[in-house]
SETIMI-333911 format. One line per 8 residues: number of its first residue (from 1); their letters; for each residue x, y, z of N, C-alpha, C. Coordinates in pm, whole numbers, plus 50000, padded with zeros to 5 digits. Each point is the difference from the previous one (the first is absolute). Layout:
// SETIMI-333911
NUM = a = X/Y/Z/X/Y/Z/X/Y/Z; ... $
END
This chain:
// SETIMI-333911
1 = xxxxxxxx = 50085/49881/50000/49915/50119/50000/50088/50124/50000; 49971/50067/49937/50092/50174/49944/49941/50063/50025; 49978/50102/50083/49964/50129/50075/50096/50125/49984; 49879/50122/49912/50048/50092/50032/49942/50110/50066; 50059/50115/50026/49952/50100/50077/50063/50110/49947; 49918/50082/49954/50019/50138/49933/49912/50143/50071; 50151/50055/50058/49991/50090/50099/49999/49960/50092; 50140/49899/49980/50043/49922/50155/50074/50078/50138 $
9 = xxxxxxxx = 50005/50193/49955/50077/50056/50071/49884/50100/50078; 49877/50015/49958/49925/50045/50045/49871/49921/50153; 49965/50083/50077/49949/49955/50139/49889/49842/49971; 49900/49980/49877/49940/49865/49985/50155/49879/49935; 50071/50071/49866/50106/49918/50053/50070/49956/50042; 50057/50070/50161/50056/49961/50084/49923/49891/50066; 49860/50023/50024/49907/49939/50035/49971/49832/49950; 49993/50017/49856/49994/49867/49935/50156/49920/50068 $
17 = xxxxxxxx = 50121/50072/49988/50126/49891/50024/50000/49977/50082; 49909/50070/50151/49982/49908/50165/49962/49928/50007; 49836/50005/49914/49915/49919/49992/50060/49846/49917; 50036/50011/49928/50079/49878/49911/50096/49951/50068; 50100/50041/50128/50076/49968/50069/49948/49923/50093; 49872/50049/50059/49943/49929/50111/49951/49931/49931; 49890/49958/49884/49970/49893/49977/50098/49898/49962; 50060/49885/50064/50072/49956/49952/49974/49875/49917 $
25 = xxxxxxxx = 49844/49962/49983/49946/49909/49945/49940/50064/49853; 50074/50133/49969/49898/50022/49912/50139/49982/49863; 49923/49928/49890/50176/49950/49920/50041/50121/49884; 50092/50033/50081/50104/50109/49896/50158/49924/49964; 49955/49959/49906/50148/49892/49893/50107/50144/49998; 49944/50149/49969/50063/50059/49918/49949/50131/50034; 50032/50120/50095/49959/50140/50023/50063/50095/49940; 49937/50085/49891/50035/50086/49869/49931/50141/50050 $
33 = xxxxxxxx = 50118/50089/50042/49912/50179/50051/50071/50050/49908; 49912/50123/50034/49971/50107/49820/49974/50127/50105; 50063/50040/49920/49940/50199/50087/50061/50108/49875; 49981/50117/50030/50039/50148/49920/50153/49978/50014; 49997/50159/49913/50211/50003/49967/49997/50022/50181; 49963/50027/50070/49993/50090/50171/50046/49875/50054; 49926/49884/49963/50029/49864/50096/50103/49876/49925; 49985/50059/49863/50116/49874/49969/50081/49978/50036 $
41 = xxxxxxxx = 50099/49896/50010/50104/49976/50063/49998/49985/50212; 49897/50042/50014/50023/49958/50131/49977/49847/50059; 50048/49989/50071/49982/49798/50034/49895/49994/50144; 49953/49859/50018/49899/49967/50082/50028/49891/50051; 50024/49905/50112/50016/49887/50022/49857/49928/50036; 49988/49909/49923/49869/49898/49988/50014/49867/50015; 50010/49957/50132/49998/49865/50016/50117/49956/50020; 50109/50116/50033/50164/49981/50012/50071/49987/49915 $
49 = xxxxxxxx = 49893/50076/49849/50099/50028/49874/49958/50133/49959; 50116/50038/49946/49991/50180/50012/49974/50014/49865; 49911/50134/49942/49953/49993/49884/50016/50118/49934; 50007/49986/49905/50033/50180/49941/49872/50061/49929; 49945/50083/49991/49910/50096/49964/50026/49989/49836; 49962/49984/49930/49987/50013/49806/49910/50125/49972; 50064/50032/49909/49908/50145/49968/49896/49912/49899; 49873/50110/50046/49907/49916/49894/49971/50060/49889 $
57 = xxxxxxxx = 50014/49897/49890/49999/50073/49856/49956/49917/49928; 49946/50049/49844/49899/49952/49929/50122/49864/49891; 49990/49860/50117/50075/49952/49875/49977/49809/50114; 50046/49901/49966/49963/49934/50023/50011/49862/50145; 50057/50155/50072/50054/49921/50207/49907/49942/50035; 49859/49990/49926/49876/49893/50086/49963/49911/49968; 50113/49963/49878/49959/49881/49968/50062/49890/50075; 49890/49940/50003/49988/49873/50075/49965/50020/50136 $
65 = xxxxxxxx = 49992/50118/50045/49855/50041/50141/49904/49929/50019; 49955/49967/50102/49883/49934/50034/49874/50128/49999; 50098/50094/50154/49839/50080/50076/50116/50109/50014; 49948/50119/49944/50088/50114/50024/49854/50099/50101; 50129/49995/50071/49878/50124/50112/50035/50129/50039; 49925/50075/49939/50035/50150/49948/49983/50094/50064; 50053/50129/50063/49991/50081/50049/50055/50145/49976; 50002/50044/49883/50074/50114/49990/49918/50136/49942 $
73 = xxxxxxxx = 49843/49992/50005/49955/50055/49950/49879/50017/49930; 49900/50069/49943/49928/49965/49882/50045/49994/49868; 50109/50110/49966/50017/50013/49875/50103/49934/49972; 50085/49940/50115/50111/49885/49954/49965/49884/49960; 49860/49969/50096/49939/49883/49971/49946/50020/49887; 49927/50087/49967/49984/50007/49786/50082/50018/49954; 50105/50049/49949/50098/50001/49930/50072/49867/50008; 49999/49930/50101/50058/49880/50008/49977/49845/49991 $
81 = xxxxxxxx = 49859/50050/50008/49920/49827/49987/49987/49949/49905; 50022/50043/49907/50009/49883/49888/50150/49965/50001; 50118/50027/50030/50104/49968/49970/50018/49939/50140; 49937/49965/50081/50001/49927/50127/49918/49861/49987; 49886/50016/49924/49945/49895/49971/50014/49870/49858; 50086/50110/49935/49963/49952/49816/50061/49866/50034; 50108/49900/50074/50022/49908/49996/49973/49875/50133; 49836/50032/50020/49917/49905/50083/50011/50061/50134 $
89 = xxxxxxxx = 50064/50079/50082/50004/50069/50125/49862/50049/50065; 49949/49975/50106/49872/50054/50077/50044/50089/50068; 49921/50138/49941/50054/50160/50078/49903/49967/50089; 50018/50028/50115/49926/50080/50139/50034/50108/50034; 49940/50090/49931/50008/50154/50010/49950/50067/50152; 50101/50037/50072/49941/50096/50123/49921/50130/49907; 50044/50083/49925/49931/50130/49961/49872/50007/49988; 49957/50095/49961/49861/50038/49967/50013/49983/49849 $
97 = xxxxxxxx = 50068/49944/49947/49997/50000/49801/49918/49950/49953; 49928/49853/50020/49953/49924/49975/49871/49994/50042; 49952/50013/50138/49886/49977/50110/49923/50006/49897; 49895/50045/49918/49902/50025/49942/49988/49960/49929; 50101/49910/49936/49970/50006/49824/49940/49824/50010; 49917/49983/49926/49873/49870/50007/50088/49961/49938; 50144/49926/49967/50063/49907/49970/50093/49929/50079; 50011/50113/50074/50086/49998/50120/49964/49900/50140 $
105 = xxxxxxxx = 50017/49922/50104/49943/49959/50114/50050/50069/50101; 49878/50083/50150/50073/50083/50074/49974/49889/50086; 50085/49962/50092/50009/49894/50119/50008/50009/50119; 49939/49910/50058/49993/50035/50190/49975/49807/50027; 50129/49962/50024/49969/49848/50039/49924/49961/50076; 49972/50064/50071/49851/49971/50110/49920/49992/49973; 49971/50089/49865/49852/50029/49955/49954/49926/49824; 50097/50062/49929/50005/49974/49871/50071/49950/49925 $
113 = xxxxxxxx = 50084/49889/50066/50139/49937/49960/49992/49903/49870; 49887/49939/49958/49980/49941/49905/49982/50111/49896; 49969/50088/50001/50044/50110/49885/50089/50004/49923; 50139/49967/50074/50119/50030/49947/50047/49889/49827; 49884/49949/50058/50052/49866/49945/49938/50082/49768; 49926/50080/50079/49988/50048/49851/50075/50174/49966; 50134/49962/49940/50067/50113/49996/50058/50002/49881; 49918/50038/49840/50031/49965/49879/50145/50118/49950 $
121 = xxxxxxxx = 50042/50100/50120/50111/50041/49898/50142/49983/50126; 49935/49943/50084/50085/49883/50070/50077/50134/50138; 49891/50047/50037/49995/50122/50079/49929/49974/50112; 50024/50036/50115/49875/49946/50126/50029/50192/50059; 49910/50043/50035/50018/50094/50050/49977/50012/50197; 50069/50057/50063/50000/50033/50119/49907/50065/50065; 49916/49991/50058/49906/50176/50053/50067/50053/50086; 49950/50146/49988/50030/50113/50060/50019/49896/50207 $
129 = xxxxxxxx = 50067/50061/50056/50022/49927/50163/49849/50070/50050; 49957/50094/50023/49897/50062/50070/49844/49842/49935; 50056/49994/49876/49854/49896/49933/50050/49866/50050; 50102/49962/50051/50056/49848/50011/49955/49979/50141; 50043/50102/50095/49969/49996/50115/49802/49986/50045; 49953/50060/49965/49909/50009/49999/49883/49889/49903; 50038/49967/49884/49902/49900/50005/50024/49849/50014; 50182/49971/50080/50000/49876/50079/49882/49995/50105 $
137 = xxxxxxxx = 49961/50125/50094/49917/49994/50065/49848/50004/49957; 49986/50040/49919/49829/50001/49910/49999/49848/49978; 50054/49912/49948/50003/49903/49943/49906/49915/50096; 50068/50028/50133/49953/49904/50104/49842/50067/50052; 49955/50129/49974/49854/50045/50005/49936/49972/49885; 50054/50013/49892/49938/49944/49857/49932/49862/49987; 50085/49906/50095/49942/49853/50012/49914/50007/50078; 49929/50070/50099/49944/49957/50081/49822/50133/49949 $
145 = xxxxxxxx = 50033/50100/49887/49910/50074/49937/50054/50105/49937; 49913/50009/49869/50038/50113/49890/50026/50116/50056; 50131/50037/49980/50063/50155/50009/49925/50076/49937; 49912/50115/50038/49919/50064/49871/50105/50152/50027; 50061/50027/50076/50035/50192/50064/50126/49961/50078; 50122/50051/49964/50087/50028/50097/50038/50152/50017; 50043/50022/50110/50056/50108/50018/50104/50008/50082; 50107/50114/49897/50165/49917/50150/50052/50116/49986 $
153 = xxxxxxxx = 50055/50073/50110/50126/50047/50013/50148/49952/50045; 50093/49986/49930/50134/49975/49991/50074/50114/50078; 50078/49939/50084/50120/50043/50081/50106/49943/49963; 50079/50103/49900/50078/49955/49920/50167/50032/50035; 50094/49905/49989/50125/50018/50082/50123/50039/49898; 50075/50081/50044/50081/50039/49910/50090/49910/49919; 49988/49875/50005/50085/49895/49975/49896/50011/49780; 49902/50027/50050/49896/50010/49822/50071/50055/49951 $
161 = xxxxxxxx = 50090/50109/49987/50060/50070/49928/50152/50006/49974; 50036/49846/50041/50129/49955/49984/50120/50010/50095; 50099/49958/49960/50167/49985/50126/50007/50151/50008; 49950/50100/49897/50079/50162/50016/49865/50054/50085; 49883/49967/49981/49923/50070/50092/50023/49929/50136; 49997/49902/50035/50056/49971/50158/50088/50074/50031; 50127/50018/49936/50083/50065/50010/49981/50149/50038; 49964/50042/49969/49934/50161/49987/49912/50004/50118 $
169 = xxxxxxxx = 49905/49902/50027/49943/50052/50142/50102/49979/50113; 50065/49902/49995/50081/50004/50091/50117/50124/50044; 50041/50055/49850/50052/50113/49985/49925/50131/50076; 49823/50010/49948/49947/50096/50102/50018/50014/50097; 50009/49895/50064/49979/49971/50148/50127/50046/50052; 50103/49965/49972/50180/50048/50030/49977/50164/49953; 49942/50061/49893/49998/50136/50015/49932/50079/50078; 49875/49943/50004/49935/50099/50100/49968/50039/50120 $
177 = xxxxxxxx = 50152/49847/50066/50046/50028/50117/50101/50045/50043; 50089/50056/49913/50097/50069/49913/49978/50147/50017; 49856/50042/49982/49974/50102/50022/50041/50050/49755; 49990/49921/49953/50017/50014/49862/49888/49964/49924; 49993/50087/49874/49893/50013/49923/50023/49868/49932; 49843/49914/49998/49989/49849/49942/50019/49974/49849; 50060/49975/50012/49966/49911/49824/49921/49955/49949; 49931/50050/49900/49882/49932/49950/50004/50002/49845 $
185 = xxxxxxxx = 49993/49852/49987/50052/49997/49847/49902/49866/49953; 49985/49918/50026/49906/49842/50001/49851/50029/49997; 49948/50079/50145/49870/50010/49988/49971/50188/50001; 49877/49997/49964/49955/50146/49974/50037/50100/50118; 50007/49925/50116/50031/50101/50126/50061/49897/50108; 50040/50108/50103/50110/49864/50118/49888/49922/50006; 50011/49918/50037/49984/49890/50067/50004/49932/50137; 50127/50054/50009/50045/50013/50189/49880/50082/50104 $
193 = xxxxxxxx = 49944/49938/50074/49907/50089/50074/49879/50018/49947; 49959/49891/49902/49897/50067/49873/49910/49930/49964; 49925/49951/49931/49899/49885/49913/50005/50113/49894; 49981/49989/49894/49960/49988/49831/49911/49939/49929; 49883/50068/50010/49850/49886/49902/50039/50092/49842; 50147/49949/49931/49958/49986/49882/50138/49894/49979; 49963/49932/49924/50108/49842/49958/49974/49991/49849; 50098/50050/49921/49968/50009/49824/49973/50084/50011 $
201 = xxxxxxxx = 49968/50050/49838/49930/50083/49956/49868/50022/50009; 49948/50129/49991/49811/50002/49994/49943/50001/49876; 49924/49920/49954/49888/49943/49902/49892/50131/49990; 49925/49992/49915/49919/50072/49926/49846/49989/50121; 50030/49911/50079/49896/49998/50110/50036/50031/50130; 50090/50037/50002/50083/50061/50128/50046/49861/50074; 50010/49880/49988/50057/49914/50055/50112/49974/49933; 50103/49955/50090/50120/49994/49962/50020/49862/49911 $
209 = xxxxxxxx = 50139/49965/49909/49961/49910/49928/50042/49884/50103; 50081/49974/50110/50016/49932/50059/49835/49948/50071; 49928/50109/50041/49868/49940/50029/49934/49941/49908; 49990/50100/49879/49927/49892/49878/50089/49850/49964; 50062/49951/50024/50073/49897/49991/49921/49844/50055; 49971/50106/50182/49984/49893/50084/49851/49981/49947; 49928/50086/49972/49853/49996/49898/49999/49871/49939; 50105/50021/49870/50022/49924/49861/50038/49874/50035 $
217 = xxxxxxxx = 50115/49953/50088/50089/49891/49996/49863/49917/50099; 49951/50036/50102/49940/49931/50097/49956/49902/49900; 49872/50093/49912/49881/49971/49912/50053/49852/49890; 50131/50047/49968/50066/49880/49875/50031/49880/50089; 50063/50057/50173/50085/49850/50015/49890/49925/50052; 49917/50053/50064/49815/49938/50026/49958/49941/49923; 49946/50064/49894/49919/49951/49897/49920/50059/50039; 49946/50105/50035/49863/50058/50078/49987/50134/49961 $
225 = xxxxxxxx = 49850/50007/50026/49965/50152/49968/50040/50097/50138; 50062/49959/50072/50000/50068/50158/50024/50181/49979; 49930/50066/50051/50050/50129/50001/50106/50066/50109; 50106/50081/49982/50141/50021/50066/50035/50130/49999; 49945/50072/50116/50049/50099/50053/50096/50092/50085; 50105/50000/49931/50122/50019/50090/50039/50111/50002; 50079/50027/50185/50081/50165/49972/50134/49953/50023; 50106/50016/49955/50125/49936/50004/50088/50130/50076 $
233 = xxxxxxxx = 50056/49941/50098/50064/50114/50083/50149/49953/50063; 50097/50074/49973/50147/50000/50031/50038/50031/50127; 50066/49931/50085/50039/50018/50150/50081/49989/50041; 50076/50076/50098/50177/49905/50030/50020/49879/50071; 49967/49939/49966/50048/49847/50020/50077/49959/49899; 50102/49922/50039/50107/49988/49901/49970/49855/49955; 49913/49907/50037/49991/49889/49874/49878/49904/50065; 49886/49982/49926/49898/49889/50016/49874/50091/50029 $
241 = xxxxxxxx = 49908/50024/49857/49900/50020/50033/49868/49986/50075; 49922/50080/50024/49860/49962/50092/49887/50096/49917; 49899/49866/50000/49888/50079/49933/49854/49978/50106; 49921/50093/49980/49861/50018/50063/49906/49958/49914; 49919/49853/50062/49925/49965/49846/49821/49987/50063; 49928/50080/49915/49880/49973/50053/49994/49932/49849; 49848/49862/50057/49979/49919/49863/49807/49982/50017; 49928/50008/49885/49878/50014/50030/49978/49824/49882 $
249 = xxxxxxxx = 49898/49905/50118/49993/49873/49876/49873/49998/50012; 49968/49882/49870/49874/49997/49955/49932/49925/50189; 50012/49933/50026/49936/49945/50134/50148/50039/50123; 49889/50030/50101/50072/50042/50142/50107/49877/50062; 50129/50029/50036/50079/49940/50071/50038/50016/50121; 49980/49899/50081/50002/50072/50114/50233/49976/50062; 49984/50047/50105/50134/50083/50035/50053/49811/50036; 49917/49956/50027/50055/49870/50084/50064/49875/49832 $
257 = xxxxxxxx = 49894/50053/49865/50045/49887/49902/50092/50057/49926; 50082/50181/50006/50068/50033/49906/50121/49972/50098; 49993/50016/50160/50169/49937/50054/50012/49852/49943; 49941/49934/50000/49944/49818/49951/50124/50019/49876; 49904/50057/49868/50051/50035/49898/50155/50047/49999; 50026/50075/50055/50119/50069/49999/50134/49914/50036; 49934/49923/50122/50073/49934/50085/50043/49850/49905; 49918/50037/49897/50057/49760/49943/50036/50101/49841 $
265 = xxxxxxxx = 50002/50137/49982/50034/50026/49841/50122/49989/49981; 50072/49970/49875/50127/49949/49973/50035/50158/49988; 50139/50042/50080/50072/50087/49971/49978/50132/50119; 49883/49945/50110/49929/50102/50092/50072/49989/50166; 50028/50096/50073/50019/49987/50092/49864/50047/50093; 49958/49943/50081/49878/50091/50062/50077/50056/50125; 50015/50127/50041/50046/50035/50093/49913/50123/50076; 49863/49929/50119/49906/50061/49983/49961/49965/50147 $
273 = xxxxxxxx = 50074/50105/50113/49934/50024/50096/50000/50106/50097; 49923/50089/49995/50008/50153/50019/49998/49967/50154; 49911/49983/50077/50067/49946/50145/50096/50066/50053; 50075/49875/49973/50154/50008/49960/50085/50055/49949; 49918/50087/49940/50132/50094/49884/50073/49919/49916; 49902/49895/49977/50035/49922/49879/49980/50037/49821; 50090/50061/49920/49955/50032/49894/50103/50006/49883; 50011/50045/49881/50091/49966/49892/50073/50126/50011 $
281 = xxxxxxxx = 50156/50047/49961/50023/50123/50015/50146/49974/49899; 50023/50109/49966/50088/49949/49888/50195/50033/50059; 49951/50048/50118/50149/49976/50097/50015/49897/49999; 49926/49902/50046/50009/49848/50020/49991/49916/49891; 49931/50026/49872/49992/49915/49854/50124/50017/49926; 50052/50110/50009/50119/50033/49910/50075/49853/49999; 50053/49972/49860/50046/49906/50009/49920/49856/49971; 49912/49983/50007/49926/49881/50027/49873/49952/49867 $
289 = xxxxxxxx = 49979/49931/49986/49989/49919/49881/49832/50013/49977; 49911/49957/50070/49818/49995/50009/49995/50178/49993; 49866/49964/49957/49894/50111/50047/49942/49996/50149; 50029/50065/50094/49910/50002/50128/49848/50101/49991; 49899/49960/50110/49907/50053/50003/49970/50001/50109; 49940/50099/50094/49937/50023/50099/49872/50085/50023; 49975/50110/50102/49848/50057/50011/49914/49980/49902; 49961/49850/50014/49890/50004/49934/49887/50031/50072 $
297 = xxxxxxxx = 49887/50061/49973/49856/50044/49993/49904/49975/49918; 49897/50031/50053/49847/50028/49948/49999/50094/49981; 50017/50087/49822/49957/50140/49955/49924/50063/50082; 49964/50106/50082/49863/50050/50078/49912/50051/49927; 50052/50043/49855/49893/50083/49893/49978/49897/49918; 49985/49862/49992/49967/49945/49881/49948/49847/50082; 49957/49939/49985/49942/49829/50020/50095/49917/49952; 50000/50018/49888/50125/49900/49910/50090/50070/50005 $
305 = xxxxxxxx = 50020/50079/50109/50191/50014/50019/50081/49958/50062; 50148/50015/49986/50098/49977/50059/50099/50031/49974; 50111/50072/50105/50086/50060/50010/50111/49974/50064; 50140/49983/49968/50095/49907/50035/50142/50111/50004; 50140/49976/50019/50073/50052/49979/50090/49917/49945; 50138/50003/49906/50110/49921/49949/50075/50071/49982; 50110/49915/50024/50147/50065/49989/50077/49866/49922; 50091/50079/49933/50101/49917/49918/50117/50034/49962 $
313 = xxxxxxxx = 50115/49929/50030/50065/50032/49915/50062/50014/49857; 49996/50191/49921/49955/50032/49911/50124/49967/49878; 50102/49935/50044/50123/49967/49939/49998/49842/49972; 49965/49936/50100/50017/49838/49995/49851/49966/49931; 49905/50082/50069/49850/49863/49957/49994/50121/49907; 49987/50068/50045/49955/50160/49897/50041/49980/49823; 50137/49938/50029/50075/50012/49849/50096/49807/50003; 50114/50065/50048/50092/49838/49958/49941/49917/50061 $
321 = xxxxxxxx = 49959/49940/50062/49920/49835/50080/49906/49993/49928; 49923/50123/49941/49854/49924/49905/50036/49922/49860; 50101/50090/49954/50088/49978/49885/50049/49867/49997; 50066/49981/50084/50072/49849/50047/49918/49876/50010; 49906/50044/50083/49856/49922/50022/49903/49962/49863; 50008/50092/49957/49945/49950/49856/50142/49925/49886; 50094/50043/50054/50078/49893/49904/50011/49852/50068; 49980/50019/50161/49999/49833/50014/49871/49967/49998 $
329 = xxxxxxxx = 49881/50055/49983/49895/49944/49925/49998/49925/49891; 50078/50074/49897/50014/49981/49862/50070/49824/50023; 50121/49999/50048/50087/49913/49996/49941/49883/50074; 49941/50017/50128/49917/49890/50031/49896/49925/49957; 49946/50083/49900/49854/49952/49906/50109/49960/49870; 50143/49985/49949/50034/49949/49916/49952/50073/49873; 50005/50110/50017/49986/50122/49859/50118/50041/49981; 50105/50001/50021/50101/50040/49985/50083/49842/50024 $
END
């Protein structure tokens, strides 16, 4: 098996070479990284063999690839996918390049993993982390009654905006105890001391496109008409998102069958006891592999509601572990 990783120098591909390190059952014959002129030439040790960075260019280093798992972009990932794929290679695109296009499969192994299996230009696409996180946990209310209404706000951690925006909040934080004017270069304003409800750009409906995303991707990796109302908001936390999810279904669930649910779903942590000060928090997730869930409730404005909280981390499950996860999907069902 031949594995590559393109934009092996950036924060999901640092991510993918941990993740491939710790799995040690997962079979890499042969690990092939690719990055910009910025990262070529730098080396990586994988498995106690050190590896050098290849610049990636339009000519024929993938041949004989199995699963190249991609991270450098949208427009690298178009400019590059056909010369990644033309000789049998399965892209798993982290970007947003692909998500939409009805040829394409967007994947969530929990939910829609037999999807993958139809990917005619030999492309699987990634979802956005805010949509991965969030409908591992729908999945497990979906079985038990039709999602007709969600509504979520995202508490979003600076780790979404890559190794240089971590970097940079952390940088705030050293300046403006410094008594020095912050740096702000990553997001629209500090960050340090702050929340930010805008993530992307704003759309022609005043929602940002990162919100319209979690809209779009939910609806494809479902199969459902579900409606998805999101405000997507930036915070200093330096890595593992948390979202606020109210969900309205066709018949009422009560609080006692969605812990049930939560508690036997593949990929779920239930961590759910207020008491106690028992709950999901992304001090404590950073790092860590599931989706957790806690305060769950009974909507008070609706019958068929319910309202939950999740946290994830927005680097591992968010981006490289789903990626991975759908390639040992692939390989275990003998498609590859």
């Amino acid at each position: 098996m031949r594995i590559a990783i393109v934009g092996a120098s950036g924060a999901v591909g640092q991510e993918f070479l941990t993740i491939l390190n710790e799995k040690v059952d997962f079979p890499v014959d042969e690990l092939l990284l690719f990055g910009s002129e910025r990262s070529a030439g730098r080396k990586y040790t994988f498995r106690g063999k050190e590896i050098e960075v290849k610049l990636l260019q339009h000519n024929d280093d993938f041949k004989g690839v199995d699963i190249a798992l991609t991270s450098a972009g949208a427009s690298t990932s178009k400019e590059y996918a056909q010369t990644i794929t033309k000789h049998g290679a399965i892209m798993i695109d982290n970007s947003s390049a692909f998500r939409m296009d009805e040829d394409v499969p967007l994947v969530v192994p929990e939910v829609n993993a037999e999807d993958a299996l139809f990917a005619p230009r030999n492309i699987i696409a990634n979802p956005n982390c805010t949509t991965i996180q969030m409908v591992v946990a729908l999945k497990a209310i979906e079985n038990l009654s039709h999602i007709r209404k969600v509504h979520v706000a995202t508490y979003q951690s600076a780790s979404g905006g890559g190794a240089s925006a971590m970097a940079e909040l952390e940088q705030q934080h050293k300046q403006l105890v410094e008594g020095e004017e912050p740096t702000v270069e990553k997001f629209a304003y500090q960050l340090a001391y702050n929340v930010i409800p805008h993530i992307d750009v704003f759309m022609d409906n005043d929602y940002t496109k990162e919100e319209m995303k979690m809209y779009n991707e939910t609806r494809k990796i479902m199969h459902s008409d579900v409606e998805v109302s999101a405000t997507c908001v930036r915070v200093p936390v330096m890595r593992a998102h948390s979202e606020s999810i109210w969900v309205e279904t066709q018949e009422p669930i009560s609080v006692a069958a969605a812990h049930k649910a939560f508690a036997e779903a593949e990929g779920i942590i239930l961590m759910d006891d207020p008491a106690n000060k028992h709950y999901p928090m992304p001090l404590f997730i950073a790092g860590k592999e599931p989706v957790y869930v806690g305060r769950v409730r009974k909507d008070l404005t609706s019958e068929n509601g319910l309202t939950f909280w999740c946290v994830a981390d927005q680097i591992k499950k968010g981006a490289a572990l789903n990626a991975i996860q759908i390639a040992e999907w692939l390989i275990k069902n003998k498609s590859i």
